[in-house]
N, C-alpha and C positions, 0 to 999 in steps of 0.2 A: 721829337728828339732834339735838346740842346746843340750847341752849334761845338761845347766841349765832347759831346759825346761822337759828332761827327769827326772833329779834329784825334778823338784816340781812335775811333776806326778805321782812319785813314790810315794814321801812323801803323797801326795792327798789320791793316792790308798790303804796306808799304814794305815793314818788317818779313811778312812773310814770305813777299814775294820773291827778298834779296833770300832769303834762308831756303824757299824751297831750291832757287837756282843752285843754291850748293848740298841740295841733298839733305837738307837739314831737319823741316819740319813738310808739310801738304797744306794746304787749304784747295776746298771747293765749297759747292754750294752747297752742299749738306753739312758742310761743318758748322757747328756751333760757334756764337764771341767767345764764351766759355770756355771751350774747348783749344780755340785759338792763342787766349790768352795763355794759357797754361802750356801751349807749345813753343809759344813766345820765350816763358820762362825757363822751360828746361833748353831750349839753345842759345839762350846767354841769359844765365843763371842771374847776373848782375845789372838785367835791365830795368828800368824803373818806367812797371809798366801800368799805365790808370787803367782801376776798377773800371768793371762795368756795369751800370745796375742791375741789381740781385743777387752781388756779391758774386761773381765766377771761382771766388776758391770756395766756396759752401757749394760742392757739387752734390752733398749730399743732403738727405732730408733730415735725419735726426741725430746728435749726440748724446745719447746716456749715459754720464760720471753718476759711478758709486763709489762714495768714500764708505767704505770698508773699516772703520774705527772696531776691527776686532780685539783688541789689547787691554782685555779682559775676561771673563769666563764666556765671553760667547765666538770666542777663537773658533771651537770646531764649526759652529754653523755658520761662521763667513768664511770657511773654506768651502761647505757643502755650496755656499750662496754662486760663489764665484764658479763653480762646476757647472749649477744651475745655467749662468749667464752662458756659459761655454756649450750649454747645449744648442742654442740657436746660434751666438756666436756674429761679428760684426760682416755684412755683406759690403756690396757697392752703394745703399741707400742710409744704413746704421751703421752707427760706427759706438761701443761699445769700451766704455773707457772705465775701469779700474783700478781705487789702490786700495791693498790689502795690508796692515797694518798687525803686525801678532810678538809677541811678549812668553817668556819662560812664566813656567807655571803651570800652560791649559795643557792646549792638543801640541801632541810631538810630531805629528803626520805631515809628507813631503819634505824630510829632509830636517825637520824641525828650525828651519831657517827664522832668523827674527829682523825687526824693524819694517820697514816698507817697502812692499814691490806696488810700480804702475805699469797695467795690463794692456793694451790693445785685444780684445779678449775676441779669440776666433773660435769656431766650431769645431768641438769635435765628439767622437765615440765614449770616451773614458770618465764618468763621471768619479771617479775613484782619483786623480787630481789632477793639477792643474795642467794643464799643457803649452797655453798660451805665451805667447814670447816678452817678456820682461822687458819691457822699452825704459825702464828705468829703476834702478834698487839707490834706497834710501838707509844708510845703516840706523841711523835715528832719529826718529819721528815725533812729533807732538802730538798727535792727533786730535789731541783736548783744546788745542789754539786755533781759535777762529782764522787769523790771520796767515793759519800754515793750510785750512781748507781753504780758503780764498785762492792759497797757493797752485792747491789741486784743480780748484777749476778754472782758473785762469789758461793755467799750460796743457790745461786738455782742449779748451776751446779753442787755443792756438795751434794744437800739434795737431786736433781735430775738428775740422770747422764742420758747420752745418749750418743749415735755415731756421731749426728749431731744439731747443735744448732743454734735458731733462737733468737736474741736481737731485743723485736722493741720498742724505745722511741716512747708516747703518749703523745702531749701538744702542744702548738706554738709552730710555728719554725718561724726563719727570714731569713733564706739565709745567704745570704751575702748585705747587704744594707746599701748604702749611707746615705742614710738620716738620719740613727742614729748616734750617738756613736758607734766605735765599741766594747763598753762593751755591748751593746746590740744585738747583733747578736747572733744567736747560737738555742738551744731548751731547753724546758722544762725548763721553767719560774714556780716557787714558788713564789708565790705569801703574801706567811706568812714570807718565811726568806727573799725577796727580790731577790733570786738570780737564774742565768740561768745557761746552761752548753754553753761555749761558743767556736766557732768552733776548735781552737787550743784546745783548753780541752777534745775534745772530743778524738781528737787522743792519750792523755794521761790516759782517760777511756778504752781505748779500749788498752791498750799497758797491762795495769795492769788485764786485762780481759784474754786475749790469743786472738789467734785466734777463729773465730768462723764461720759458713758458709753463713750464713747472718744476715746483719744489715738491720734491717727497719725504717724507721721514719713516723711515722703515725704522721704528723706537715705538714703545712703551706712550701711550697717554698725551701727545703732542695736537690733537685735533681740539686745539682750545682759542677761542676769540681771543685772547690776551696772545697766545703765541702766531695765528694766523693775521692780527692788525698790527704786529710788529714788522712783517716781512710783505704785505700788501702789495706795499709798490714796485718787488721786484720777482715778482713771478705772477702768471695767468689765474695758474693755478693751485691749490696745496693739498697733495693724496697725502693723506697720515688717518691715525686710529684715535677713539674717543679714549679706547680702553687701553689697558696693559695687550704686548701682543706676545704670544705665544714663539719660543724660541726660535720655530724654523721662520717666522716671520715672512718677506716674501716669497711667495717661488717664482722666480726670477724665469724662468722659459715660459711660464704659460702668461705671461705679459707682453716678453720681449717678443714670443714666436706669431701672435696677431701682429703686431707692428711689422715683423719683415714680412710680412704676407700683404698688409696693406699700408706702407711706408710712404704714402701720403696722407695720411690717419693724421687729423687736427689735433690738436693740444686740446682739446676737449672730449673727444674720443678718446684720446688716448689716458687719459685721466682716469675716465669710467672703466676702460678695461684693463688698468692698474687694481681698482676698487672692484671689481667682478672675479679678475685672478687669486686675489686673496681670501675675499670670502665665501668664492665655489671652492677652493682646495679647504679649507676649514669646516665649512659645512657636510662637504663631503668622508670628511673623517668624523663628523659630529661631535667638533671643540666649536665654545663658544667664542665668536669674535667682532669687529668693528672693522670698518674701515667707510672714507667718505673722499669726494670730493667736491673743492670749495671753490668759487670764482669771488678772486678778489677785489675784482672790480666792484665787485659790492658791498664792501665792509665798510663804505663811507657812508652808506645811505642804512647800514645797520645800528650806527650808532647814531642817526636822526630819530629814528623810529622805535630804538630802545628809549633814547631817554625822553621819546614824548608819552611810553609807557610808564617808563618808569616814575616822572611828573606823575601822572595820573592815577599812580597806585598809592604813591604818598599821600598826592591831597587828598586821595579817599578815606588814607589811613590805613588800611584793608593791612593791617601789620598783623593779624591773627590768620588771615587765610595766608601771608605770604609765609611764613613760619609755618603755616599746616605742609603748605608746597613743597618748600624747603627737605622737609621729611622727607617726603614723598617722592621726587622725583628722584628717575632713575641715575643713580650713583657707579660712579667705578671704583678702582684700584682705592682713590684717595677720593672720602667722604664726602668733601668740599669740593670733588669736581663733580658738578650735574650739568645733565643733557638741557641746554638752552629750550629748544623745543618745548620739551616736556614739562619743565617748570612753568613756561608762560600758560600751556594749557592747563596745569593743575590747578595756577591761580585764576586764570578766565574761566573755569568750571564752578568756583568755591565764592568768586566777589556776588557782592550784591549792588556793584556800581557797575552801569549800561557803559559808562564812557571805559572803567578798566576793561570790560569784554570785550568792545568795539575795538578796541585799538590792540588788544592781546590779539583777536582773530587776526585785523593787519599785520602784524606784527609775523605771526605765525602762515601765513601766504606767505609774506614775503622770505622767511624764511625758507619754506618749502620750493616755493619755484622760482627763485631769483642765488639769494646765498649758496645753498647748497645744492650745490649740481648733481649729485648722485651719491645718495648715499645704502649702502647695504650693511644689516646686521645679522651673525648666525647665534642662533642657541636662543632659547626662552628669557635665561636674562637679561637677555639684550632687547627685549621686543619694546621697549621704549628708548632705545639709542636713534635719533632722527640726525646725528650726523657734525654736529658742532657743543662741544662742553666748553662749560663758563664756571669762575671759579665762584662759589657761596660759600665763605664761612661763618662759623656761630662768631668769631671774633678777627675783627682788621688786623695787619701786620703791615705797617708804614711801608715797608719795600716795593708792596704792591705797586708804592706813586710813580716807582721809576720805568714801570712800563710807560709804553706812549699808548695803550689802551686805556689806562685811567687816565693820563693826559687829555686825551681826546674827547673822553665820553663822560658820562655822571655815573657809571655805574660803580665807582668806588665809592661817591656818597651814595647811593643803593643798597650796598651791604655795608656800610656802617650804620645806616638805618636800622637795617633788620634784625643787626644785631642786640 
């Protein structure tokens, strides 16, 4: 113990002692720093009192913000979402933080109130609406500006601290897709101001955020190398889907309700039983779907080992089996997004060069027990989804460059090869 940290326990033990003589706060030997501190603070609200390590106001273990970007046709099921969340509801270890976001046009249900409410979301009986106490209404929202969700999770992390924090955007997502513009790529589409967060932006949300131990994306088609090596460095982990996701999207208690059962559950645990929640409620109604989780602490070493493959497919040449693969491998929503996995084995199955097999197998390990942490898929057409999509087109679109994925890696000279 530094000789700063003996000099604030002094002052603590010092403070208290004149406070207890007036009845103000207690200390003894069971009492916590933590605890202390915080009784510091509530009997003179204006003291300027030093941290102590482990942070003493994070007395809890976990913060969950859901930004709620309903302000669009999927208003009714981010109301059903947030009822979800209100079935388990924030204890003394979680703390449960919401904004809900809704626009004329959809669901009229609860009052048909519009712009944004933020939730502190407690437990209750009534899945029929909300009940939770509105800790703050917003008349007009952007929900499409990165820089107004930065806003959302800033003042949750402040209003609610913890040890460890979960971000998950709620609304469309597009991947990465040709077929647009790429001003339309990205998530959570507002539908009132016109505007989206768009994949490059997201890494700028998340740089002004901090780190944090997981990112989720509860949207459409988001589980792609090009959108998970944008945001790398500022979360553990990334729960999202390969494929399109089905409207009711997550169910928000059979995730939340393992966590307050065991709320010292790692950011890696908890990851998986984000990806377990989704695709046992899915499979169990026998709709087909995706969902995975990613550590990204290893997308730097993904894209050493891509492109010492992808060197080695060129110099083979092997442009007729990558083209066969290309076909072949399992595809989503949009043509041009295929299962990484799956393509590298279609072409390590079809070369007739030992060094492209050699290094696809590496390649394909290291995918499986290093990148992707846990990945689950339901239904038959998914039985080649292993958990991360990369974008293949039959032809380039220069926007691509401004990802920091083709930045970083060769794979943009990769599929202008193939094409």
């Amino acid at each position: 113990m530094t000789s700063k940290i003996f000099g604030a326990l002094a002052a603590l033990m010092l403070v208290s002692s004149v406070y207890a003589a007036d009845g103000g706060i207690t200390f003894d030997q069971r009492g916590s720093l933590a605890r202390m501190v915080e009784q510091v603070k509530a009997a003179n609200p204006g003291a300027d009192v030093i941290p102590m390590p482990g942070n003493p106001k994070a007395a809890k273990n976990w913060t969950i913000m859901v930004f709620v970007n309903a302000k669009n046709n999927l208003e009714s099921y981010g109301l059903s979402d947030v009822n979800e969340m209100e079935m388990i509801g924030s204890d003394a270890n979680v703390n449960i933080v919401a904004e809900l976001g809704r626009i004329d046009g959809y669901s009229s249900a609860e009052g048909d109130w519009k712009g944004s409410r933020r939730y502190l979301v407690q437990k209750d009986a009534d899945t029929t609406r909300i009940t939770s106490p509105v800790v703050m209404e917003i008349p007009k929202s952007d929900m499409g500006s990165w820089e107004y969700m930065v806003g959302f999770a800033k003042w949750a992390m402040e209003k609610y601290p913890a040890r460890q924090y979960v971000l998950v955007v709620w609304n469309h997502g597009a991947g990465w897709n040709k077929e647009r513009p790429f001003e339309d790529r990205g998530i959570s589409y507002d539908d009132e101001s016109g505007n989206h967060i768009t994949t490059p932006q997201l890494s700028q949300a998340m740089a002004k955020i901090g780190k944090i131990d997981i990112f989720s994306m509860d949207a459409c088609l988001m589980q792609m190398a090009e959108v998970g090596y944008q945001i790398k460095d500022y979360a553990d982990y990334i729960v999202a889907s390969e494929e399109t996701e089905p409207g009711d999207g997550y169910t928000y208690n059979t995730w939340l309700g393992p966590l307050a059962a065991t709320p010292a559950m790692s950011a890696a645990d908890l990851s998986k039983a984000m990806v377990d929640s989704y695709t046992d409620h899915y499979q169990a109604i026998k709709q087909g779907a995706t969902q995975s989780s990613i550590k990204t602490a290893s997308f730097g070493k993904l894209t050493q080992l891509l492109d010492g493959w992808t060197a080695e497919v060129m110099a083979a040449n092997d442009l007729v089996n990558v083209k066969n693969a290309r076909t072949k491998a399992q595809a989503f929503y949009y043509s041009t997004n295929k299962d990484l996995y799956h393509f590298i084995k279609l072409v390590s199955d079809g070369t007739a060069s030992a060094a492209v097999a050699e290094k696809g197998k590496e390649l394909m390990n290291f995918l499986k027990t290093d990148l992707i942490l846990h990945n689950r898929a339901t239904g038959t057409k998914y039985a080649n989804s292993f958990g991360l999509a990369v974008y293949i087109p039959s032809s380039y679109t220069a926007s691509y460059n401004d990802l920091t994925w083709a930045k970083d890696s060769k794979w943009d000279d990769f599929i202008k090869w193939i094409k």
